[in-house]
DRENPA-3360 file (N, C-alpha, C; in nm, 2 decimals, always signed):
BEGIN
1 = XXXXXXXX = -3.15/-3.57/-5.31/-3.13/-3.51/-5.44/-3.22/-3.39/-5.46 ~ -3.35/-3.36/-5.43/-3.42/-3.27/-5.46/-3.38/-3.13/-5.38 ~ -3.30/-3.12/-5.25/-3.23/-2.99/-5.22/-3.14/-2.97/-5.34 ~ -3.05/-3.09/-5.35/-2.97/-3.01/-5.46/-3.00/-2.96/-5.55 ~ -3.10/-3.05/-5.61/-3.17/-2.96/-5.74/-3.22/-2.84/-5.73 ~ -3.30/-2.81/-5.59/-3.33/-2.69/-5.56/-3.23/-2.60/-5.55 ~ -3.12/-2.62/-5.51/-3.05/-2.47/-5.51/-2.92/-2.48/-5.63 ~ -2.98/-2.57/-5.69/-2.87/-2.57/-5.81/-2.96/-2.53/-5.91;
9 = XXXXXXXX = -3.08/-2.56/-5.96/-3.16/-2.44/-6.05/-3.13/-2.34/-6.03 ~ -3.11/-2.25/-5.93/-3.10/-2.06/-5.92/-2.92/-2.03/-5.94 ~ -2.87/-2.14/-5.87/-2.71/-2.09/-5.88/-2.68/-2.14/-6.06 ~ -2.73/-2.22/-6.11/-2.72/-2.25/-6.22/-2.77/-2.14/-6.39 ~ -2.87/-2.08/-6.31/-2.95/-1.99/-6.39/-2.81/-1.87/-6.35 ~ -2.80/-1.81/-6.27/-2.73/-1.70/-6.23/-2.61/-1.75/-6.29 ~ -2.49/-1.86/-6.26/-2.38/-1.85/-6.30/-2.40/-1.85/-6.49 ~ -2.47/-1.94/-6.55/-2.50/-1.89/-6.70/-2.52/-1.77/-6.78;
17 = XXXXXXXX = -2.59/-1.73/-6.69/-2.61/-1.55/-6.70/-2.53/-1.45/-6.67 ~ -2.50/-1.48/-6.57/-2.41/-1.37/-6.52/-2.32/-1.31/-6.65 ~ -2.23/-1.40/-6.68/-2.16/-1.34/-6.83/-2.23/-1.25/-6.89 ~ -2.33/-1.28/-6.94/-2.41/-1.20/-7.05/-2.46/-1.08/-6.96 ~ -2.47/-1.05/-6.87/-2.55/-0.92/-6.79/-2.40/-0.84/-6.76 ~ -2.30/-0.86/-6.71/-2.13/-0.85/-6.70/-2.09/-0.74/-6.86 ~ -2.14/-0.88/-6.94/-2.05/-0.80/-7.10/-2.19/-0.71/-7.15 ~ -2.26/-0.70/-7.16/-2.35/-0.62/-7.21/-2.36/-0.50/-7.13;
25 = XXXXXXXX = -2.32/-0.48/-6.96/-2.28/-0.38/-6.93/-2.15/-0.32/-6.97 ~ -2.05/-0.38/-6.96/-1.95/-0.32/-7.04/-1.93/-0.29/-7.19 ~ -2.03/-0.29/-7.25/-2.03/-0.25/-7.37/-2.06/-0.10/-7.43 ~ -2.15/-0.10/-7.30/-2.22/+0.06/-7.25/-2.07/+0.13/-7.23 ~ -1.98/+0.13/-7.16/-1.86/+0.18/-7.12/-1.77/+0.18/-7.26 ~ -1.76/+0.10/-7.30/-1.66/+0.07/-7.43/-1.75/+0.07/-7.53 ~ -1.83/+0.15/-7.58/-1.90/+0.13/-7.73/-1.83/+0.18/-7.81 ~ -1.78/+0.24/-7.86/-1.70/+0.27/-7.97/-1.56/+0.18/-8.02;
33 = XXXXXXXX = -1.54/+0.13/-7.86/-1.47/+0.03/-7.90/-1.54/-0.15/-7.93 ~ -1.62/-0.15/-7.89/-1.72/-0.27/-7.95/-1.77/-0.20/-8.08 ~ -1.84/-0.11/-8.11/-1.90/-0.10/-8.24/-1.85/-0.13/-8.32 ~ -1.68/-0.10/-8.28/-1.56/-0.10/-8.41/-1.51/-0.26/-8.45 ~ -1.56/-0.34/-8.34/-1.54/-0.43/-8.32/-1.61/-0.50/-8.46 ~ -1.75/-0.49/-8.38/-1.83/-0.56/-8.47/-1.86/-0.50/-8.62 ~ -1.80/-0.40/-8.65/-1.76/-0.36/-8.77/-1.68/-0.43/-8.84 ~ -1.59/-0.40/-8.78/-1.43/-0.49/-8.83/-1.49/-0.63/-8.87;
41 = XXXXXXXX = -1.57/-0.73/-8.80/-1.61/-0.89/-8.81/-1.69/-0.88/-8.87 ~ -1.78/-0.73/-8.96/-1.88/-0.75/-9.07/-2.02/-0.74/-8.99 ~ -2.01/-0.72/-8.88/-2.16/-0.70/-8.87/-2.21/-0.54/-8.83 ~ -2.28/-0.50/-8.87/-2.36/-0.39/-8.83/-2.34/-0.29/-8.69 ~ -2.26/-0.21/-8.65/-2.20/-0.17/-8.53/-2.33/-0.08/-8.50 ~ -2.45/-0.09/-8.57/-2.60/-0.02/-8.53/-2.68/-0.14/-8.45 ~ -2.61/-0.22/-8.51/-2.65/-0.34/-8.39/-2.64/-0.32/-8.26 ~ -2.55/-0.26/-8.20/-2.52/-0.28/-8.09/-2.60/-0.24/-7.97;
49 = XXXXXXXX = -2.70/-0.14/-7.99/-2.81/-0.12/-7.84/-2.87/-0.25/-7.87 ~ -2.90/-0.29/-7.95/-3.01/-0.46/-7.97/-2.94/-0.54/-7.89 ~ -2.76/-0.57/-7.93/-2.65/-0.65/-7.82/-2.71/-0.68/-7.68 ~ -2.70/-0.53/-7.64/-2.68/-0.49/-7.50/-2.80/-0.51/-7.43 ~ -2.95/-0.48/-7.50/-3.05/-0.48/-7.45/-3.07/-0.64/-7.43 ~ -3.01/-0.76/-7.57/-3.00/-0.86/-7.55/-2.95/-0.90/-7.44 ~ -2.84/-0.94/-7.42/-2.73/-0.97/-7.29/-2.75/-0.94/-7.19 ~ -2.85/-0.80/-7.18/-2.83/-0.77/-7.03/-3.04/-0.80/-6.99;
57 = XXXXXXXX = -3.11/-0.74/-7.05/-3.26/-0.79/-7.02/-3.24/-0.97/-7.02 ~ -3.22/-1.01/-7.13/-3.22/-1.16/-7.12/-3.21/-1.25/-7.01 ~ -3.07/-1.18/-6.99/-2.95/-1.22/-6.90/-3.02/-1.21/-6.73 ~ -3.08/-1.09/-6.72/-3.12/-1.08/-6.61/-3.27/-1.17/-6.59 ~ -3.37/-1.20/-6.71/-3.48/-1.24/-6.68/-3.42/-1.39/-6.65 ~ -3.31/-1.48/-6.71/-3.31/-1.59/-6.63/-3.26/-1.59/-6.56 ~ -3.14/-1.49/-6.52/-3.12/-1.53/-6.32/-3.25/-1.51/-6.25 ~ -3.33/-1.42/-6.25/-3.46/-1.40/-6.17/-3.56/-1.51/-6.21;
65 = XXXXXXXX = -3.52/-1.65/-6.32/-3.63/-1.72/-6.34/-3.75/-1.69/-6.42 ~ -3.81/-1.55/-6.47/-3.88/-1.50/-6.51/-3.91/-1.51/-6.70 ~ -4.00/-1.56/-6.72/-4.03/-1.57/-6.90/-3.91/-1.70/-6.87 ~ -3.82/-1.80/-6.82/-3.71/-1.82/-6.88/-3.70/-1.90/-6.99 ~ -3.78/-1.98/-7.03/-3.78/-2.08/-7.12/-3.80/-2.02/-7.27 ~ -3.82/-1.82/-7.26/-3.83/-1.79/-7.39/-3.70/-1.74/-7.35 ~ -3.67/-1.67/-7.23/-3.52/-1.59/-7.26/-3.42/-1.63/-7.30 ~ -3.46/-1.79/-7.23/-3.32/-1.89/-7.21/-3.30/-1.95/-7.37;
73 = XXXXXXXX = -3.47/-1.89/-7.46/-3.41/-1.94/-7.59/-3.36/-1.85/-7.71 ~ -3.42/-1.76/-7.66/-3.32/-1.61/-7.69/-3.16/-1.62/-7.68 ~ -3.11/-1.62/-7.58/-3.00/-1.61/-7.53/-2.92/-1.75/-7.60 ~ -2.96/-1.84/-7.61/-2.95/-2.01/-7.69/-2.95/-1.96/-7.80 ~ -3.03/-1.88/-7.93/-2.95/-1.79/-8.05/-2.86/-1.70/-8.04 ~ -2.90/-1.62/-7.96/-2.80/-1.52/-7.93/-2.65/-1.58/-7.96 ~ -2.61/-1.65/-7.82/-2.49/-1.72/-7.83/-2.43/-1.83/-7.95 ~ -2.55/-1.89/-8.01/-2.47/-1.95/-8.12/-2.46/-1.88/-8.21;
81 = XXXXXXXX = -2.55/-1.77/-8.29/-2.53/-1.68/-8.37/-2.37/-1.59/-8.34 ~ -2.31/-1.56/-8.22/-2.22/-1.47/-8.17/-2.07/-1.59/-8.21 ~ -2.13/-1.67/-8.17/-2.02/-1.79/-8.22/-2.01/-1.82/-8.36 ~ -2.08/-1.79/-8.40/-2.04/-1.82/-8.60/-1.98/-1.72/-8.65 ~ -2.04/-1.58/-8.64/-1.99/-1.42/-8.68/-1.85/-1.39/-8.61 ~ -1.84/-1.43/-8.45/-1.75/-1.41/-8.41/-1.62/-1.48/-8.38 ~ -1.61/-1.61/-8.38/-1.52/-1.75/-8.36/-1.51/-1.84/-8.43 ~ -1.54/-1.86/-8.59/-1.58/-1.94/-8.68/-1.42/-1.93/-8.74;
89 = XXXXXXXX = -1.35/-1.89/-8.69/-1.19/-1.89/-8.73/-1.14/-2.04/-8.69 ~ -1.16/-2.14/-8.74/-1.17/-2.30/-8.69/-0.99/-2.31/-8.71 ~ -0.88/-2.23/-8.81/-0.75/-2.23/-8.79/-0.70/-2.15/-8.71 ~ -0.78/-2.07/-8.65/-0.69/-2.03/-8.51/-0.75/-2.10/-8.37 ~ -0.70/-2.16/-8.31/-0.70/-2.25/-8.21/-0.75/-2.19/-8.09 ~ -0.77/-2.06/-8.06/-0.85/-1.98/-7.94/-0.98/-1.94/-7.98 ~ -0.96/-1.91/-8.10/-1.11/-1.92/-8.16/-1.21/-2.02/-8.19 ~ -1.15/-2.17/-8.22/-1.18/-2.27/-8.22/-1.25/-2.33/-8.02;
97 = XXXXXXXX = -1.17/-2.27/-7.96/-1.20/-2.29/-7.80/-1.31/-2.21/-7.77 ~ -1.33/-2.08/-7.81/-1.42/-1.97/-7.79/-1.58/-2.01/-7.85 ~ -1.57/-2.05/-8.02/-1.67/-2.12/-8.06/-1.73/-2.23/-7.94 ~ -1.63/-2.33/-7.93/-1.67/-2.45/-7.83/-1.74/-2.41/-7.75 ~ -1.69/-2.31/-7.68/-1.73/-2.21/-7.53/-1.86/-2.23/-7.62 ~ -1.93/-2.09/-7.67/-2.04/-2.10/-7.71/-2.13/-2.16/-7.78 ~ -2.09/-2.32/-7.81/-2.19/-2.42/-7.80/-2.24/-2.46/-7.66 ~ -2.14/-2.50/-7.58/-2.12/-2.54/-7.48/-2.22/-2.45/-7.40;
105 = XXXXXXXX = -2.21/-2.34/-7.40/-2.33/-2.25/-7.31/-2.48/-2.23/-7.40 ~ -2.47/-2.27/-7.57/-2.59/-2.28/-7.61/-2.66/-2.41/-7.55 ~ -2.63/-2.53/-7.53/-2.65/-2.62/-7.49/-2.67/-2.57/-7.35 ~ -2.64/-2.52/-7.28/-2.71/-2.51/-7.10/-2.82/-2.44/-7.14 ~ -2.82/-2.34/-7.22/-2.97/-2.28/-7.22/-3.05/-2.34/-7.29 ~ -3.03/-2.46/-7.35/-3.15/-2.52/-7.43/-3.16/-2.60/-7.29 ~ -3.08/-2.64/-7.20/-3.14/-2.73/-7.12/-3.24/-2.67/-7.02 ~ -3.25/-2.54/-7.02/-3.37/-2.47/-6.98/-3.46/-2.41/-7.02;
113 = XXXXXXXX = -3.43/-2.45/-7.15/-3.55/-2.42/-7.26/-3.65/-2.57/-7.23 ~ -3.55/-2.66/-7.20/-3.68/-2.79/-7.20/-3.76/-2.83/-7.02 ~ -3.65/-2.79/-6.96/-3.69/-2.81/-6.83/-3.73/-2.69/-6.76 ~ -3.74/-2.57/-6.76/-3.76/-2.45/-6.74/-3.70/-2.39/-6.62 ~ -3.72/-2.32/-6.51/-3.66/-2.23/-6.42/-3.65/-2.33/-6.31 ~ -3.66/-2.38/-6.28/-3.68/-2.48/-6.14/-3.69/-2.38/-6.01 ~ -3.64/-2.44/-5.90/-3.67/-2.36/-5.79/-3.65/-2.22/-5.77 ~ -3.68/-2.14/-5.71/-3.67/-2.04/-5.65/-3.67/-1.94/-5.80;
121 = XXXXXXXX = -3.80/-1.94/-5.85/-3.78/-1.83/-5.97/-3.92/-1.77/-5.92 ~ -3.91/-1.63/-6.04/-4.04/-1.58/-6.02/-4.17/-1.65/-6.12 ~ -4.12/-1.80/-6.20/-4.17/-1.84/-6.31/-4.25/-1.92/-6.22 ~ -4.17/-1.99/-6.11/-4.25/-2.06/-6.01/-4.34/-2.02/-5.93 ~ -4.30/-1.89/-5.90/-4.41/-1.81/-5.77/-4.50/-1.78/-5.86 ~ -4.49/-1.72/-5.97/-4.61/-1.66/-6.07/-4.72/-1.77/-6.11 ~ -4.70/-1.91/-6.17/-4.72/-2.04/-6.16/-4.84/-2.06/-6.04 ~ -4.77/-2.04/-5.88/-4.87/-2.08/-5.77/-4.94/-2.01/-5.72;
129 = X = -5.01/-1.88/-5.80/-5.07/-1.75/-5.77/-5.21/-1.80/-5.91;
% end
C-alpha cells in the first residue's frame, strides 16, 4: 500500500490541479470574453487578474507540492465560492451538476488541507533539509 500512496499523492495533487492551471491560462486568451462573463453573473470583471493569478499560482504550487496545505486551502475557497456565484442555479440541472462538481473538488482539497502533499513534493524535500 505505501507505493501506491506514494505515487498517488503527486498524480493526485496534479490531476486536481491541473484544471485550475488549464482555465486560468485560458482566461488570459479569452479575457474580454470571461470579464463579460463574470459581469453578466454580478461579479466584478476587475476581478479577473486576482482569478487567474488564483488558478494558475495556486494551481501550480499544489502540483509541485509546495506551501500545499495553504494553497490547497486557497483553492478549497476558491472553488466553493466559484460554485455559489457561478452554479447556484439549483433549477437548472447542469448547473446543479457543475455546483456538485465543485463541492466535490472542494472536498479533495480539504483532504490535503488535513493530510498535506505526501510524496514526491517540494513540501517534503524542503521538510528533510
Amino acid at each position: 500500500m505505501n507505493k501506491l500512496q506514494e505515487f498517488a499523492a503527486p498524480a493526485g495533487r496534479l490531476l486536481i490541479s491541473l484544471m485550475f492551471v488549464t482555465s486560468g491560462l485560458s482566461k488570459i486568451s479569452a479575457y474580454e470574453g470571461t470579464q463579460g462573463y463574470m459581469e453578466a453573473m454580478g461579479v466584478p470583471g476587475a476581478l479577473l487578474p486576482l482569478v487567474i493569478l488564483t488558478e494558475v499560482l495556486l494551481g501550480l504550487a499544489v502540483i509541485v507540492g509546495f506551501k500545499t496545505r495553504l494553497a490547497a486551502l486557497g483553492l478549497a475557497g476558491f472553488t466553493l465560492l466559484s460554485g455559489i456565484l457561478f452554479h447556484a442555479d439549483f433549477g437548472d440541472q447542469m448547473q446543479m451538476i457543475m455546483f456538485m462538481k465543485n463541492l466535490a473538488v472542494t472536498g479533495g482539497f480539504l483532504f490535503l488541507v488535513a493530510h498535506g502533499a505526501g510524496a514526491y513534493s517540494l513540501d517534503k524535500r524542503l521538510a528533510q533539509h
